[in-house]
C-alpha positions as a Python dict, from the first residue, in 0.01 Angstrom:
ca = {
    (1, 'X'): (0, 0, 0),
    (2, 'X'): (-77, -113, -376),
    (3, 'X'): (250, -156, -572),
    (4, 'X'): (220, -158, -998),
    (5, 'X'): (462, -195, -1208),
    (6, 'X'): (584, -12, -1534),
    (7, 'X'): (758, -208, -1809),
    (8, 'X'): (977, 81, -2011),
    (9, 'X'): (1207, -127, -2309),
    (10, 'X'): (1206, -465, -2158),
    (11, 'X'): (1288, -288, -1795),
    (12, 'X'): (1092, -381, -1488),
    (13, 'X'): (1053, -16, -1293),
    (14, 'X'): (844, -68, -1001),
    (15, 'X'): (649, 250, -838),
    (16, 'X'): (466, 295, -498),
    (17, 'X'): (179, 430, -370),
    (18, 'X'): (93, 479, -20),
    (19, 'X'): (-245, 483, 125),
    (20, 'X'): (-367, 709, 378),
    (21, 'X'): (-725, 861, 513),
    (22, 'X'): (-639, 1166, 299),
    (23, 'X'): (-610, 1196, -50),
    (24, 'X'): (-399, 934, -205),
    (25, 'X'): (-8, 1049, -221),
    (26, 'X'): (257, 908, -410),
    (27, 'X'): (589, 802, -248),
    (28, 'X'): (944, 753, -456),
    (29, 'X'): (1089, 457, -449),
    (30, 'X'): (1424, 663, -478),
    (31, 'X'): (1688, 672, -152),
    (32, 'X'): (1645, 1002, 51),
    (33, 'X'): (1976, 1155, -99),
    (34, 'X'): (1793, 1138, -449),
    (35, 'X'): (1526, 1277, -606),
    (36, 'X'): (1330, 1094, -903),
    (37, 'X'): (1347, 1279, -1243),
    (38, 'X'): (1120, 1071, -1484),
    (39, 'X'): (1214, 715, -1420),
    (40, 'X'): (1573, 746, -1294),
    (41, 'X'): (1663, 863, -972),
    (42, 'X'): (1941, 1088, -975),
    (43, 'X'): (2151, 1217, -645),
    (44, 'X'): (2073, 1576, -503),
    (45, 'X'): (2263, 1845, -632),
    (46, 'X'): (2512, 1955, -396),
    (47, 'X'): (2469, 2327, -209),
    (48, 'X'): (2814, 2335, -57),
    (49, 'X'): (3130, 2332, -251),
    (50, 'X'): (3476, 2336, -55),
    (51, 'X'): (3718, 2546, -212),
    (52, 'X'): (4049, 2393, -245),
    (53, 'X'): (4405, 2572, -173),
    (54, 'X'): (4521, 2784, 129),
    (55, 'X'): (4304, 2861, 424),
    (56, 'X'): (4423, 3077, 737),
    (57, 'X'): (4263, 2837, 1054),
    (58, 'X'): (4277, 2951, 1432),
    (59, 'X'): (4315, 2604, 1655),
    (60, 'X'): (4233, 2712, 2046),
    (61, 'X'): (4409, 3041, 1987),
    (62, 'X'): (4708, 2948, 1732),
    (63, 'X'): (4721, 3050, 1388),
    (64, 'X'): (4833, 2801, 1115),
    (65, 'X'): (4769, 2765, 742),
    (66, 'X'): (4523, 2490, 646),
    (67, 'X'): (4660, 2348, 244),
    (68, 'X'): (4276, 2184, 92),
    (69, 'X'): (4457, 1977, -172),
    (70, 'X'): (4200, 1812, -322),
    (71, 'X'): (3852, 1729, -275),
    (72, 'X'): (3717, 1445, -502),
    (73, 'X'): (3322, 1376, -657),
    (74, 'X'): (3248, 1151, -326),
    (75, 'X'): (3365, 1424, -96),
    (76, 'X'): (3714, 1233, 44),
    (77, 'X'): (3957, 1548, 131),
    (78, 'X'): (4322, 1548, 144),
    (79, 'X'): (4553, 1799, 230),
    (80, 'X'): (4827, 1952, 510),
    (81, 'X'): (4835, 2151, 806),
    (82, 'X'): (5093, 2317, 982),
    (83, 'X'): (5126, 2646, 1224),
    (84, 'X'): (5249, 2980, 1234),
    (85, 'X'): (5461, 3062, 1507),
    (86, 'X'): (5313, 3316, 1734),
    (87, 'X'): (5482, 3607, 1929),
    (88, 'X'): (5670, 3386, 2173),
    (89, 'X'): (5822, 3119, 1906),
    (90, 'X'): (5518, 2856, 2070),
    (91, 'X'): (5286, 2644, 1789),
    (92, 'X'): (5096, 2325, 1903),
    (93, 'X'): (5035, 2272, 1524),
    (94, 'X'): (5297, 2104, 1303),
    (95, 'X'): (5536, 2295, 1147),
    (96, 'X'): (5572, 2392, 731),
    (97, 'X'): (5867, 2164, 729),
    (98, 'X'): (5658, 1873, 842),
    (99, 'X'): (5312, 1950, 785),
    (100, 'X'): (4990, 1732, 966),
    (101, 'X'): (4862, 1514, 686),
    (102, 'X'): (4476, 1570, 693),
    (103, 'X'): (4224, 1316, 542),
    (104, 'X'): (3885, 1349, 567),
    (105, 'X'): (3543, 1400, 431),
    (106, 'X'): (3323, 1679, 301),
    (107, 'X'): (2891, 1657, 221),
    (108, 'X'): (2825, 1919, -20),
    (109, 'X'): (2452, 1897, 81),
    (110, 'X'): (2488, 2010, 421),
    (111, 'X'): (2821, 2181, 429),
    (112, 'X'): (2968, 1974, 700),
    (113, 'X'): (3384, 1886, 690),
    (114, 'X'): (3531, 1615, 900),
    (115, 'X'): (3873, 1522, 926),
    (116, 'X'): (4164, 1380, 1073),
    (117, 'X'): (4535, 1571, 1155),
    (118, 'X'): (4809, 1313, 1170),
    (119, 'X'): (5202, 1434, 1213),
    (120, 'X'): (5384, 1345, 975),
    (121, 'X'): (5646, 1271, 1245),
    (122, 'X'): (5540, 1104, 1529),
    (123, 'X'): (5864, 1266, 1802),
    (124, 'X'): (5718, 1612, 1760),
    (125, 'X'): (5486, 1774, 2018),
    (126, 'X'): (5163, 1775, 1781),
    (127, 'X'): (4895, 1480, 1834),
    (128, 'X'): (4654, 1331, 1566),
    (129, 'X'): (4358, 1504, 1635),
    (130, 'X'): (4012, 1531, 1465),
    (131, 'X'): (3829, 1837, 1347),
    (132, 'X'): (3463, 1899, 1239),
    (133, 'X'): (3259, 2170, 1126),
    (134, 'X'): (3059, 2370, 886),
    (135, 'X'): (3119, 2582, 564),
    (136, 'X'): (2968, 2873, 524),
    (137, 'X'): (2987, 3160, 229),
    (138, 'X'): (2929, 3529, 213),
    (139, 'X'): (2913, 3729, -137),
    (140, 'X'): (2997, 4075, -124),
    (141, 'X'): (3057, 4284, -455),
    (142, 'X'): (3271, 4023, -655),
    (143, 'X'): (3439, 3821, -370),
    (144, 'X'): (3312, 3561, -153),
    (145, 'X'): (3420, 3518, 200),
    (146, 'X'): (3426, 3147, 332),
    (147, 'X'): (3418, 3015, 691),
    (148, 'X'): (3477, 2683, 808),
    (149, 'X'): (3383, 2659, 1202),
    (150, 'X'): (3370, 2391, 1438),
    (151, 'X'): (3535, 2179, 1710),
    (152, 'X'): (3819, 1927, 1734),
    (153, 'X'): (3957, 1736, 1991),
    (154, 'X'): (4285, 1541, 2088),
    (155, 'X'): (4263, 1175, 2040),
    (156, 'X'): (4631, 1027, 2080),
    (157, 'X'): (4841, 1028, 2258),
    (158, 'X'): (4584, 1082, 2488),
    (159, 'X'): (4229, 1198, 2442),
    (160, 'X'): (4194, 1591, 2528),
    (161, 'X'): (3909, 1832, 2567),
    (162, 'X'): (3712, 1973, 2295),
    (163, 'X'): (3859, 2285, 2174),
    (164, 'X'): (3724, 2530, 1923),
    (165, 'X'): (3848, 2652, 1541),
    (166, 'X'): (3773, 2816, 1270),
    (167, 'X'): (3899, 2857, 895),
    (168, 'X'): (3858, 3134, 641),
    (169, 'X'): (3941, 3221, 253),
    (170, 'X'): (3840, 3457, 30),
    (171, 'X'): (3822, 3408, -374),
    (172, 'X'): (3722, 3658, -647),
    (173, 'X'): (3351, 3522, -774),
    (174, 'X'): (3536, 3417, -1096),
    (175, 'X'): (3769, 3139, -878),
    (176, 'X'): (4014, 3114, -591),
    (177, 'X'): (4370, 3094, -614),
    (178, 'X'): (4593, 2919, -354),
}
């Protein structure tokens, strides 16, 4: 491997080349989340943006509303949680008075979402549990249709099985409201 180096306004850039058999090949000296554009690596553009505001998500059969408050430039998520009571007055979510607190984290380059579920009181019946999954988006006409889906499990009290979920929201192409 031969390295050279390119002085640019009293700046020391170094660049690599790689040898092989084959035709010689150039390799960046950039990390593998960025891409060189000139002499300055920048990061990868992100493919996957996570809307923020109201989702409807199913946990292991029980429907609940999942609140995306924010989701900052470095991908750390924040937000609530809490179920719907189904037919028989049952939820194993928290409830809208005392919502799970979620915090978490979201990579726009591959789509993936991982966070945590704490209650916000620790006497009622929910646990902290962790969720992850993938985003995916559908366009149709002028709305597009996102899904979140994935796995979570039960960590404390006491650690539980995996259990399935999924999370979906719709937004008109020009934004989403909730």
């Amino acid at each position: 491997m031969s390295l050279t180096t390119l002085i640019v306004a009293g700046n020391v850039i170094p660049m690599g080349n790689a040898q092989s058999p084959s035709p010689q090949t150039q390799k960046s000296i950039c990390p593998l989340s960025e891409s060189p554009v000139g002499l300055v690596c920048v990061p990868l553009p992100s493919v996957y943006t996570l809307p923020v505001g109201k989702w409807q998500i199913y946990v292991n059969g029980f429907s609940g509303i999942l609140n995306v408050s924010s989701v900052d430039k470095m991908g750390k998520v924040q937000g609530t949680m809490y179920g719907v009571m189904n037919n028989s007055g049952i939820t194993l979510l928290c409830t809208v008075v005392h919502p799970c607190k979620i915090d978490g984290s979201f990579d726009g380059k591959t789509g993936r979402l991982a966070f945590t579920s704490t209650p916000t009181i620790e006497t009622f019946v929910p646990t902290h549990q962790n969720y992850t999954g993938y985003l995916s988006k559908k366009v149709e006409l002028d709305i597009k249709f996102y899904t979140l889906i994935g796995v979570g499990r039960s960590y404390s009290p006491d650690p539980g099985p995996l259990f399935g979920w999924y999370a979906i929201k719709s937004c008109l192409v020009t934004g989403c409201i909730g």
